[in-house]
C-alpha positions in Angstrom: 162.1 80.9 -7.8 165.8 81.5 -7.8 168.3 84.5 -7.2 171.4 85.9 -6.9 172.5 88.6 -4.3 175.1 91.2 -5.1 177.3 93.6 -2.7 176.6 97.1 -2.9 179.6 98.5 -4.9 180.4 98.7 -8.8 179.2 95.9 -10.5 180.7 95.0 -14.5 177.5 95.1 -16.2 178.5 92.2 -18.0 178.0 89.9 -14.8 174.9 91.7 -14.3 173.3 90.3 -18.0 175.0 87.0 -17.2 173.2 86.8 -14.0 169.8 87.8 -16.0 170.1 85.2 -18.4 170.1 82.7 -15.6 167.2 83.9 -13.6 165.7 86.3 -15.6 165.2 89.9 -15.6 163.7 91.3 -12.2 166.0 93.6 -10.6 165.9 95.3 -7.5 168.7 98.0 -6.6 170.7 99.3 -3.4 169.9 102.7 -2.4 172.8 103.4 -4.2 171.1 102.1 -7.5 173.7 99.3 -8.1 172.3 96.0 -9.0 171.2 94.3 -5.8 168.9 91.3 -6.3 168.6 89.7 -9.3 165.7 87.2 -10.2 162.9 87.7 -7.9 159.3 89.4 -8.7 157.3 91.1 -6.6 155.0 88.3 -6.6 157.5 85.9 -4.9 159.3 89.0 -2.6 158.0 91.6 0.0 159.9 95.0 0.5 159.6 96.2 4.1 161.7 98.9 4.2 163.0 101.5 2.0 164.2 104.6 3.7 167.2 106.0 5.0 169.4 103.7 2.9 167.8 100.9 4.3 166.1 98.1 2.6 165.1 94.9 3.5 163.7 92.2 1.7 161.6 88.8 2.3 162.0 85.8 -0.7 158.8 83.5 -0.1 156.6 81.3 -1.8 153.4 83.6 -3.1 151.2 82.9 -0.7 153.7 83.7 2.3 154.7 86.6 0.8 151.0 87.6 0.0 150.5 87.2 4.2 153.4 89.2 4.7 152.2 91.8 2.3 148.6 92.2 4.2 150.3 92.2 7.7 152.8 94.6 6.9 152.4 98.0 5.0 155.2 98.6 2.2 157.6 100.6 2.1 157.5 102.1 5.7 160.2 104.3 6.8 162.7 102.7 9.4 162.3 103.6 13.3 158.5 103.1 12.8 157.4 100.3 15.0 155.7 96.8 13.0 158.4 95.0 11.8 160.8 92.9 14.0 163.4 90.7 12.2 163.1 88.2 15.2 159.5 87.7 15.3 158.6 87.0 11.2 157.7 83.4 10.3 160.6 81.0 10.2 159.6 80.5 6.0 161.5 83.7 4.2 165.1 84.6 3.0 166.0 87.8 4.4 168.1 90.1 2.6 169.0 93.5 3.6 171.2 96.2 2.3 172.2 99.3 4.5 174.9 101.0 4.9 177.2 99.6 2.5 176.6 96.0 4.0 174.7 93.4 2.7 173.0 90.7 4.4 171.7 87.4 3.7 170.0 84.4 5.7 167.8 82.0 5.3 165.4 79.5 7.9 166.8 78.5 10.8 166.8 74.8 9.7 168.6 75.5 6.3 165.5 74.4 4.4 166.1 77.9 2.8 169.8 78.9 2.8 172.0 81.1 0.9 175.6 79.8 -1.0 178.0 82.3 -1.8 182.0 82.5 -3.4 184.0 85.4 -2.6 185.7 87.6 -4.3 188.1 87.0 -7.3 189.7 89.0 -9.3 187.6 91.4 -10.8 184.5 89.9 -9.8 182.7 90.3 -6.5 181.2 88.4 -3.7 178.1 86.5 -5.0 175.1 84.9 -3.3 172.6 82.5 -4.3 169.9 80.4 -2.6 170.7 77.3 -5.5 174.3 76.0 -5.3 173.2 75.0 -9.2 173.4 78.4 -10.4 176.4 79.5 -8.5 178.3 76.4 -10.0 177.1 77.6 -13.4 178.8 81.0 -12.9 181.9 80.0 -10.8 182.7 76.7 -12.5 185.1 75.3 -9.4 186.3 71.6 -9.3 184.7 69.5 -7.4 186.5 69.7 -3.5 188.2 66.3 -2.6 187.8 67.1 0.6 183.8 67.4 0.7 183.9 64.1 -0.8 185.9 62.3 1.3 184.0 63.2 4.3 180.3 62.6 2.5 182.1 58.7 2.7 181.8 59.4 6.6 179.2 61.5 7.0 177.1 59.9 9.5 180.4 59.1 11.7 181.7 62.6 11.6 180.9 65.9 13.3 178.0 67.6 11.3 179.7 70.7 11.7 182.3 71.9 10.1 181.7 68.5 7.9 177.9 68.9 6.7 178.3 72.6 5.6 180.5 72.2 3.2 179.9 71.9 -0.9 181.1 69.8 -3.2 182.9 72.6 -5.6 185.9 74.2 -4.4 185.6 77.8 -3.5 181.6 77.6 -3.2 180.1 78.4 0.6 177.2 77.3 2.3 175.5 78.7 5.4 176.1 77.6 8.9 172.9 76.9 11.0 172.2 80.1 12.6 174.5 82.2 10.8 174.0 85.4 8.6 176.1 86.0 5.0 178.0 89.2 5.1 179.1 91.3 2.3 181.1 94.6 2.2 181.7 97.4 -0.5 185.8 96.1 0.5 185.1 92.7 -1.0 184.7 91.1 1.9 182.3 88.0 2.5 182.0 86.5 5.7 179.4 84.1 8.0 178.4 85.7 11.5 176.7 83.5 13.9 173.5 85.4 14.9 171.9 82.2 16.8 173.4 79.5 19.2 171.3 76.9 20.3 170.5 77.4 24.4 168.6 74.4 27.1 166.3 76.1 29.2 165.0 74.8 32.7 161.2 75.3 32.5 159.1 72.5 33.2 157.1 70.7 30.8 153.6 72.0 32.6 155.1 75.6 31.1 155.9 75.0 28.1 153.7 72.4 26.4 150.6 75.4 26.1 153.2 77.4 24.3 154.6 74.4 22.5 150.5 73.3 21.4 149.9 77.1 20.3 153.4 77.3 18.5 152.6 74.0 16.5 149.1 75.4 15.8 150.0 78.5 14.2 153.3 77.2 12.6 151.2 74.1 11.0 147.9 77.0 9.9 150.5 79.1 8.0 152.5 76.4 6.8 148.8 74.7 4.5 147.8 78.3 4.2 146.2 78.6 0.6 146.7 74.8 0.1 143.8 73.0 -1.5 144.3 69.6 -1.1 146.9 68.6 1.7 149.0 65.2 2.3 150.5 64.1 5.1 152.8 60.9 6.7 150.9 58.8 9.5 153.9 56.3 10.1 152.3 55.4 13.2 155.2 56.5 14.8 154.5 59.6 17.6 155.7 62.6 15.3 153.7 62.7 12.2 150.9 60.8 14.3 150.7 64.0 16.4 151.0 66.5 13.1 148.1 64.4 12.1 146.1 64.9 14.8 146.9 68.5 14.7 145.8 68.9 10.9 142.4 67.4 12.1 141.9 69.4 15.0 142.3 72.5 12.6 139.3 71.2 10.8 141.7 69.7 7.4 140.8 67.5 5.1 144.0 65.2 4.3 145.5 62.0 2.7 147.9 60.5 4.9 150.5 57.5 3.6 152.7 55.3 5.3 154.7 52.5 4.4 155.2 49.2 6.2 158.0 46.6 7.4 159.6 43.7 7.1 160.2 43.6 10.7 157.3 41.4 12.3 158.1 43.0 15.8 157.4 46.5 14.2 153.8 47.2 14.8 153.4 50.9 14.0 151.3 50.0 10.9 148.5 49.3 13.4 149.2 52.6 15.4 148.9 54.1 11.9 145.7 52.3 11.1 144.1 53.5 14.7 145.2 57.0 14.5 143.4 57.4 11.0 140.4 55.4 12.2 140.1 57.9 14.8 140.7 60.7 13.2 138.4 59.7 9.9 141.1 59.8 7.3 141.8 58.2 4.4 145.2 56.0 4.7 147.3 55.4 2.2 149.3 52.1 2.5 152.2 51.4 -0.1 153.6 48.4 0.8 157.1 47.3 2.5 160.0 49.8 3.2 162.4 46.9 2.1 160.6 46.3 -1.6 161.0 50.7 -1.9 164.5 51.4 -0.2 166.5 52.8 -2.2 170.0 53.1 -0.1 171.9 51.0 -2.6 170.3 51.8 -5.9 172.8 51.4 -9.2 170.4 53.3 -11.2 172.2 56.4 -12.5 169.4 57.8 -13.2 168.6 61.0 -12.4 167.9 65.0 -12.4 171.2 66.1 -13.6 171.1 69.5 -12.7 171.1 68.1 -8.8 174.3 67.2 -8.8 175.3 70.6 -7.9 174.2 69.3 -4.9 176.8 66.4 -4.1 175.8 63.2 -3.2 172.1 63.3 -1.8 172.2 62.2 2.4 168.5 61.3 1.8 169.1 59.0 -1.4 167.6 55.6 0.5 164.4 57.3 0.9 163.8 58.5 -3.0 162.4 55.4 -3.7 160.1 55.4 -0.9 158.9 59.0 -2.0 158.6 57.9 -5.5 155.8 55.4 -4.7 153.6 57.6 -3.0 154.1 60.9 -5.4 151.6 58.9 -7.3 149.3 58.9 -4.9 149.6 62.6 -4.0 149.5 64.0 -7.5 146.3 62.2 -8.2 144.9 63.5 -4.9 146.1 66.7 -5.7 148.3 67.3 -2.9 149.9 70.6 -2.9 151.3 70.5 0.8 152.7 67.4 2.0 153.1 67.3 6.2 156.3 65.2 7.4 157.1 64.3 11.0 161.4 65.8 10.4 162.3 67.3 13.2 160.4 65.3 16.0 163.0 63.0 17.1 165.8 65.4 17.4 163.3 67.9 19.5 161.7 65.7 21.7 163.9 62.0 22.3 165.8 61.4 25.2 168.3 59.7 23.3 171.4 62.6 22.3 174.9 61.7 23.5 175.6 64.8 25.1 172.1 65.2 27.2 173.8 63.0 30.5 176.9 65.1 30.1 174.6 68.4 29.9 172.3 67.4 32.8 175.0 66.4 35.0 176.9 69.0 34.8 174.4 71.9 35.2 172.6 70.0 38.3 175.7 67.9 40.1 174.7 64.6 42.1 171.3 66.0 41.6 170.3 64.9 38.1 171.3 61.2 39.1 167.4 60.4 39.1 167.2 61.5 35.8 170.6 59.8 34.6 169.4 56.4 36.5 166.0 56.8 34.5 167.6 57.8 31.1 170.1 54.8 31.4 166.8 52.3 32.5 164.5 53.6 29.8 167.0 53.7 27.1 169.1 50.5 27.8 172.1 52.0 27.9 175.2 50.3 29.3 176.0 51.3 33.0 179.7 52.2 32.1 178.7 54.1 28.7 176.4 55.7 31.4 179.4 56.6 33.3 181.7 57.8 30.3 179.1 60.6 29.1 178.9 62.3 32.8 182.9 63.2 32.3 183.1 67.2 32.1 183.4 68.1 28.0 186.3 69.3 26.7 186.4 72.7 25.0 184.5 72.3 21.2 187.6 73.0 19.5 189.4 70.5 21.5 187.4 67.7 20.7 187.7 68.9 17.1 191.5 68.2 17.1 190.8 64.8 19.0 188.4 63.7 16.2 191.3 64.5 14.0 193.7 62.4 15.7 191.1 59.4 15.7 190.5 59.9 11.9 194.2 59.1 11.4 194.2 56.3 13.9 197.1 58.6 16.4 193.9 58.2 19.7 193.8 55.3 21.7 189.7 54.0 22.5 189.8 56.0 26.0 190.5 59.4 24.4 187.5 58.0 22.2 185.1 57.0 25.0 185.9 60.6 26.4 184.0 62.1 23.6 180.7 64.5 24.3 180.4 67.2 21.7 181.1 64.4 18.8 180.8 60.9 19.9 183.2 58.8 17.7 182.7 55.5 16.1 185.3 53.1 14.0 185.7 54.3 10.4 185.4 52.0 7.6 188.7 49.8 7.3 188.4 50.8 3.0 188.7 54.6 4.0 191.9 55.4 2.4 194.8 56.9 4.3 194.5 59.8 1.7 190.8 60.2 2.3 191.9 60.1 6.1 194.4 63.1 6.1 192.0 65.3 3.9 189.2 64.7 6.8 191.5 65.3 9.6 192.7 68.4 7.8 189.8 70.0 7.3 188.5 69.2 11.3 192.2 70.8 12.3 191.5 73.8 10.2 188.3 74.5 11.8 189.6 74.0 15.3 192.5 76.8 14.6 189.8 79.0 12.8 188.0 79.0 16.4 184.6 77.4 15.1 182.2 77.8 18.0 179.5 74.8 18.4 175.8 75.4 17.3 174.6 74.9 21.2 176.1 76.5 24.2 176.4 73.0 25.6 176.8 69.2 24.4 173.1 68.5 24.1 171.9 72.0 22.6 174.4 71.7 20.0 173.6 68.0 19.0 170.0 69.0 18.7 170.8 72.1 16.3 173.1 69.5 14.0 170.6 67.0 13.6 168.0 69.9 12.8 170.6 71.2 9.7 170.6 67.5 8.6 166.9 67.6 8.3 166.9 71.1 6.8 169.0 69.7 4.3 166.9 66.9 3.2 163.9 69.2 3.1 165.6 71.7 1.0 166.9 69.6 -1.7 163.5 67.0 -1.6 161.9 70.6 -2.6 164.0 71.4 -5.1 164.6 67.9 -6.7 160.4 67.2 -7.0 159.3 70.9 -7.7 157.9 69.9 -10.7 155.2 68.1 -9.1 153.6 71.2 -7.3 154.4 69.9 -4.0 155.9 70.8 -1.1 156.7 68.9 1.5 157.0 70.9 4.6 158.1 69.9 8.5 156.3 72.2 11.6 158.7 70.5 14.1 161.9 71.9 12.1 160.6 75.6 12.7 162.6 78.0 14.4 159.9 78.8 16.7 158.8 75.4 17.8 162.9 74.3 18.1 163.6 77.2 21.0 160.3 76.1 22.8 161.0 72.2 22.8 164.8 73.5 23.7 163.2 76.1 26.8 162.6 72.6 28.9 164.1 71.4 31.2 166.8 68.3 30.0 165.8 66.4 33.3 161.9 66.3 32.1 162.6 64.9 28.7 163.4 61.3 30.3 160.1 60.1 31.8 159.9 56.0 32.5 156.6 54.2 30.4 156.1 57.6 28.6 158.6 58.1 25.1 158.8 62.1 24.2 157.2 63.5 27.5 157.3 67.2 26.2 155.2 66.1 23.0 153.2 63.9 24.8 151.9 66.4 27.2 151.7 69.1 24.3 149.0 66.4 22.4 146.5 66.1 25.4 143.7 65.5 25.5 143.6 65.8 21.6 145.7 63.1 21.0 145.0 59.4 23.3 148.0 59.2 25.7 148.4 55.4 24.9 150.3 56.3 21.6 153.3 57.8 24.1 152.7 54.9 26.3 153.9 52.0 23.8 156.1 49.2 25.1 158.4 49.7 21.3 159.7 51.9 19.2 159.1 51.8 15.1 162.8 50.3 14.0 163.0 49.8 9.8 166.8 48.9 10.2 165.5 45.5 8.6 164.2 46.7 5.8 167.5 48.4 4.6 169.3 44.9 5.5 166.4 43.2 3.0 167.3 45.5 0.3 171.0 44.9 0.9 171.1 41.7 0.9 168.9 41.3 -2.2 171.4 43.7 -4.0 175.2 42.7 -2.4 175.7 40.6 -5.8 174.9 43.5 -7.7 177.5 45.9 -5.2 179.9 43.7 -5.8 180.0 44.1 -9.7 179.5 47.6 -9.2 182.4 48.1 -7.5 184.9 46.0 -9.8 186.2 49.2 -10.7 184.9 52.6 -8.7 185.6 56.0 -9.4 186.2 56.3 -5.6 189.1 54.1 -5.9 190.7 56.1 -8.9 190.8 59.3 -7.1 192.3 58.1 -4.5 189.2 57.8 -1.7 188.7 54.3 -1.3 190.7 51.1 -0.8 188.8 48.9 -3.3 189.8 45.3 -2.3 189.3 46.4 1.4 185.4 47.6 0.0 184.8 44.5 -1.9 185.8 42.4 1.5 183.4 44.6 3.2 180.7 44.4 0.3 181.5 39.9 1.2 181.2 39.8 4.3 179.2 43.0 5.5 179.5 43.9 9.5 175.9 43.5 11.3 176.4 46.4 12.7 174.2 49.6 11.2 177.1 52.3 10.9 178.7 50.2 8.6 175.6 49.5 6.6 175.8 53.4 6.3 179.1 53.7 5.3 178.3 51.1 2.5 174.8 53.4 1.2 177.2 56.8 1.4 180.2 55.0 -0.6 177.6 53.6 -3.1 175.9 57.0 -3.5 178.7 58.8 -4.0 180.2 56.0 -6.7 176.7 57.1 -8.6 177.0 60.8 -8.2 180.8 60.7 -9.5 179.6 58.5 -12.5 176.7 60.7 -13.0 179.0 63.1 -13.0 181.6 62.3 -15.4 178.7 61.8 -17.9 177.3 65.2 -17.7 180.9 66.5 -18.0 181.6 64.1 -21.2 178.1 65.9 -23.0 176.1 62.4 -22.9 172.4 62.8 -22.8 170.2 60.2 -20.8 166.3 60.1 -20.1 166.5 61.2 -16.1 164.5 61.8 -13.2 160.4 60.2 -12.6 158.8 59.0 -15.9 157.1 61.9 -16.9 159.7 64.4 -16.7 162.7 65.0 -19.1 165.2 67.4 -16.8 168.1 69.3 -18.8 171.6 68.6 -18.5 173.3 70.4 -15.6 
């Protein structure tokens, strides 16, 4: 299921038949009758309103829209009561056409999000939910600038830097933003939803957090057959499990294990399924299935649209266990994304938050945090200094980028805590990253949360709704869909609604979610002296490939364009730091090495077996 979106003003029909040939030939108008949306059936889409001018219209898997359909009547006339924009499952993309304006938005998370290019020229604004198709139309270089800072992703700000494309001139969707498009040309973002703390206890909110999860998990299986789901044996997809039981499912669960001896969710994995009477899948070591520094080329071509994937050391993990779920006949498969980022004590900005809403009051709570977490007294110290404004700390990253900050403007950092970038970062790589941060603090970009922690939160969702988006699209073939409750819209305001003080609770991890579980779920899962850590395994895989890396990068794409400073890589690739960011740093450099090369391939016309063994995938 794919579309394109159109403004509601004179359209050349020749874009119109180009458009069809991509998509095919469903069409549904304006009230106007020019060409609205182009490529979605009534089978995949729900009309809710259609008078006055004004139409709206939901874009969902079948048997979404098929629930939508018997909850709603069609085609009622606007002002009647039923429909509220605010209050329909987090699982649709919304379009709407009245007045002249056209609007598009997907889920909050960005696991369904729109792209879009202006106007040019003589052709209009277009919108899209698959970057793939608009590439096909637009044809844009690749953006230097994208790249550079997919190098640096994971030491960067998420925003502006994760919502940018790969291909010059092609937009993507802000978290909690809606698309805009006038009859003028005009195509803009508006932010419709800001991330907000609360300060009810966990007592009041873990019933509507357990009720939430309930109905958001129900709709999410609803029509499934067969269902799948991850029991790491770590607390999030432990208590999705448990959930999925209590709802009377029938599932397969997987995991995989360790190399690290000290790691002992396997056996929380193996109690939870005992308990719960479900079959556990086991598929070995996380080390022997990482895929962070693959040199295999292989792949679907018509994903690079997408840019380098964020999620590429876990596509060898998900290719063991799609065995298993295709010969179960998983059509659903339940993930634990989301749970850290909603219910961890562990976000930069939470100290800063807390102290500054509740003074010399919240030092309970900042003594606790900096107990239960280990954190360093005077790191402790550091995060209680007042934030600067958003856009302020924008420009500061940019002076760190090019090395003009000294380490206490760095240690002063809330809304994007700063680490060292790689030493092989080029100076030109540098400047582009720095520009692009300046540009968005002159623009006036406002954060995703209305304070440090809120906004660190909603990032860290849009990273997960990213994953989930393009693992969707990248194994649709396989007739699953891997879904995650804990990245809903609904379930992220009520886990936001509490209290920041409550979230830190010594000999308890993730008090909200372990209150929320009981008594379904044995409290001694929340009450574990250690935390699941797979660090080791991506050091196994590493080390068992740094040879390998090393030949790889004799001669890098990221070094001819100017990205990369190769002899400072290969010293890196020699002698590696022990510390994890620069592991990173090495997985992003090395998947974007790939994607370039897989690239230039595609661009030069040569054909190549790609993607899992039983699928042959077309050139992009």
């Amino acid at each position: 299921m794919s579309f394109f979106v159109l403004p509601d003003q004179q359209i050349d029909p020749r874009l119109v038949d180009e458009l069809i040939a991509l998509v095919g030939p469903d069409v549904v108008t304006h009230s106007s009758g020019s060409p609205w949306i182009i490529g979605v059936g009534p089978e995949e889409s729900v009309l809710v309103h259609g008078d006055r001018g004004t139409r709206i219209v939901l874009i969902g898997g079948s048997g979404a829209v098929k629930a939508l359909g018997e909850r709603f009547p069609l085609g009622f006339p606007t002002g009647q009561s039923g429909l509220n924009l605010r209050e329909l499952p987090d699982q649709f993309h919304v379009l709407s056409s009245a007045e002249g304006v056209t609007t598009c938005r997907g889920t909050l998370s960005g696991s369904k999000t729109i792209f879009w290019t202006g106007a040019v020229r003589e052709r209009p604004a277009i919108a899209t939910d698959s970057i793939a198709l608009l590439q096909k139309v637009i044809k844009a270089p690749v953006d230097k600038t994208s790249l550079a800072t997919r190098l640096v992703q994971h030491l960067l700000p998420a925003d502006p830097t994760l919502f940018r494309t790969v291909w010059e001139g092609a937009e993507m969707l802000r978290l909690g933003c809606e698309l805009r498009m006038e009859r003028n040309g005009l195509a803009w973002q508006k932010q419709t939803w800001r991330a907000e703390t609360g300060t009810r206890s966990i007592t009041e909110a873990s019933g509507d957090l357990r009720e939430t999860l309930d109905r958001v998990l129900s709709r999410t299986i609803e029509g499934a057959i067969r269902i799948s789901a991850d029991i790491s044996g770590g607390l999030d997809s432990t208590s999705l499990a448990y959930l999925l039981t209590g709802q009377g499912k029938r599932y397969l669960a997987v995991r995989t294990d360790s190399v690290n001896s000290v790691n002992d969710e396997g056996e929380w994995a193996r109690k939870a399924a005992q308990e719960l009477g479900v079959e556990l899948s086991e598929v070995g070591r996380l080390a022997d299935t990482s895929s962070a520094f693959s040199l295999d080329r292989s792949g679907k071509l018509e994903m690079l649209a997408e840019g380098p994937f964020f999620w590429e050391g876990t596509k060898g993990h998900l290719e063991s266990i799609l065995p298993r779920l295709i010969a179960y006949g998983s059509t659903v498969h339940i993930t634990g994304l989301g749970g850290d980022e909603l219910f961890d004590s562990h976000l930069s900005g939470m100290l800063s938050t807390i102290w500054r809403q509740y003074g010399t009051s919240a030092w309970p709570s900042v003594r606790a945090a900096q107990l239960h977490d280990r954190i360093p007294f005077r790191e402790v110290l550091r995060s209680l200094r007042r934030p600067k404004p958003f856009v302020d700390e924008l420009r500061v990253v940019a002076q760190l980028v090019r090395g003009e900050a000294a380490r206490e403007v760095r240690d002063r950092m809330v809304w994007h805590p700063f680490a060292n970038l790689p030493t092989w970062l080029s100076e030109e790589a540098r400047e582009l990253i720095a520009t692009q941060l300046e540009r968005s603090a002159e623009m006036g970009l406002e954060p995703l949360g209305h304070n440090p922690a809120a906004h660190q939160v909603a990032q860290s969702i849009a990273y997960e709704g990213v994953i989930l988006r393009q693992v969707n699209e990248y194994y649709a073939q396989t007739g699953i869909r891997w879904e995650a409750p804990f990245a809903d819209k609904s379930v992220v305001e009520i886990a936001l609604s509490v209290d920041l003080r409550e979230r830190i609770k010594p000999g308890t991890f993730k008090p909200l979610l372990a209150t929320t579980m009981q008594p379904t779920m044995p409290l001694e899962f929340f009450q574990r002296e250690l935390k699941g850590d797979y660090s080791s395994d991506i050091y196994a895989e590493y080390a068992r490939k740094r040879t390998q890396l090393l030949e790889f990068f004799d001669a890098p794409l990221v070094h001819e364009i100017g990205l990369v400073d190769v002899n400072l890589l290969r010293a890196d690739l020699d002698s590696p730091s022990a510390l994890d960011p620069a592991l990173m740093a090495i997985h992003n450099v090395t998947t974007t090495e790939r994607w370039l090369r897989g690239l230039s391939e595609a661009q030069s016309g040569e054909e190549k077996q790609v993607g899992p063994p039983h699928h042959r995938e077309p050139k992009l």
